[in-house]
Every structure is written in structure tokens, then in C-alpha cells.
C-alpha positions in Angstrom: 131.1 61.1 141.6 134.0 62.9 140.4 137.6 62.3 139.1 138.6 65.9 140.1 138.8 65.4 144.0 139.9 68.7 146.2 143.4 68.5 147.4 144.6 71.2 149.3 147.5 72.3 147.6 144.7 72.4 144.8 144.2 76.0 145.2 147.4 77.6 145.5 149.3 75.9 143.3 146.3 77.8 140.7 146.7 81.1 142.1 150.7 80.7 141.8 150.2 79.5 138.1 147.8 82.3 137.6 149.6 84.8 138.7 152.7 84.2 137.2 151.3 83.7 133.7 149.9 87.0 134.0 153.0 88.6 135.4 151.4 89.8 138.3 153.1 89.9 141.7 152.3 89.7 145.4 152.7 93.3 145.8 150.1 94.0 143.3 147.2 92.7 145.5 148.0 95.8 147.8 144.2 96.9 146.6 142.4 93.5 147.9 145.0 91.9 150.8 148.5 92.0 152.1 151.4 90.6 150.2 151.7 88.3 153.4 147.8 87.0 153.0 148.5 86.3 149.5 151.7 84.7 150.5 149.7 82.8 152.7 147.6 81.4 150.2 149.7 80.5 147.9 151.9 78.2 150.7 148.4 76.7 151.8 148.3 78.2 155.1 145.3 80.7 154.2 141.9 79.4 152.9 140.0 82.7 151.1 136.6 82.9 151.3 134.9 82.9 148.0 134.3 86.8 148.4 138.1 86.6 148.9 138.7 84.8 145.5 136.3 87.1 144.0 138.6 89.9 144.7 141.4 88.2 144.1 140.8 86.7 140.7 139.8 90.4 139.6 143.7 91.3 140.4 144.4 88.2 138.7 142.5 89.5 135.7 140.4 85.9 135.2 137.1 84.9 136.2 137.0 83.4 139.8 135.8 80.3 137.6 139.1 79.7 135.7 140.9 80.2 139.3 138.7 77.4 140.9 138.9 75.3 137.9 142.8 75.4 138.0 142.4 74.3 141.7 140.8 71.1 140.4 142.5 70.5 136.9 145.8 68.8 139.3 147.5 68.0 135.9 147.5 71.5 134.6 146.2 70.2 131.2 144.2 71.1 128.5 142.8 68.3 128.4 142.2 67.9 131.9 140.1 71.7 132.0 137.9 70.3 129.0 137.2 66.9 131.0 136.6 68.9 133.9 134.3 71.8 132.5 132.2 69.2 130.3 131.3 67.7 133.8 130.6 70.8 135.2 128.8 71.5 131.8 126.6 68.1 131.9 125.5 68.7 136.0 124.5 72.6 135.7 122.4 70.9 132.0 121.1 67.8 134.5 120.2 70.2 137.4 118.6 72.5 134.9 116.5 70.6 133.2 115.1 68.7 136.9 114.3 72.5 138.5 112.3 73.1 134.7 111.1 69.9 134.8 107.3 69.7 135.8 106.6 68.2 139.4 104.3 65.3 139.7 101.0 65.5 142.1 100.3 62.1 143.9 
């Protein structure tokens, strides 16, 4: 289906790359968690619930979007986001058009 499989050092490698690019430290998510849960995270050992990356990506200042993207993009490419988002892009169009798509009657 997919060339962007989960891996489960996916996700905290992202939030490490994140959150260094934006200069923000593990102290700083004091508001949302524990620097220990988000030490946890980032070492794999913590899975955050989506409300959890909600409220983390907000520290993070990004969408939660570009956080799960990152999770998926292994390569940490340009051109691996645009290859990943046009799929994401052509599914949400596919899935679209089906739900607006009239139904057919027997």
C-alpha cells in the first residue's frame, strides 16, 4: 500500500529533530508533560496519544501533521515529505470524491 511503513523509532526520532530545530528543550514542555515523559518519548519508551501529540506539537510550535509526517519521512528528505504528502494528497482526493460520489440503488 505504502512505501512509508511505521517503524518505531519513527516518531521520536521526529520529535527530537523537531525540537532541536526549533531550539526548544525538554524543560520547555513543563506546560503539557514532564521533562521525563518527553524524555520518554523521544528514547521510544512512551507512545503519546494523539491528544498527547496535539499538545506537544503546539510546544513544538508545528502542526501535529508535520510531527507525524516526520515520523514517516525515515530519510529526513525533502523529497521524501513531497512523496509522502502527494500520497496522503491523492487518498484524502480518492476518499473524497467516493463519500461525494452518488450511491447506486439495485
Amino acid at each position: 500500500m505504502s512505501n512509508f511503513k511505521f517503524d518505531s523509532n519513527g516518531f521520536p526520532q521526529a520529535m527530537r529533530l523537531i525540537r532541536k530545530a526549533k531550539g526548544v528543550t525538554q524543560e520547555d514542555f513543563g506546560v503539557v508533560s514532564s521533562r521525563t515523559y518527553v524524555s520518554s518519548v523521544e528514547r521510544g519508551l512512551k507512545k503519546p496519544t494523539l491528544a498527547k501529540i496535539d499538545e506537544l506539537a503546539e510546544v513544538l510550535g508545528v502542526h501535529p501533521l508535520t510531527l507525524l509526517t516526520l515520523a514517516y519521512v525515515h530519510d529526513h528528505t525533502v523529497s521524501g515529505t513531497q512523496a509522502l504528502l502527494g500520497t496522503v494528497k491523492k487518498q484524502i482526493h480518492e476518499i473524497l470524491a467516493e463519500q461525494s460520489a452518488p450511491t447506486q440503488q439495485p
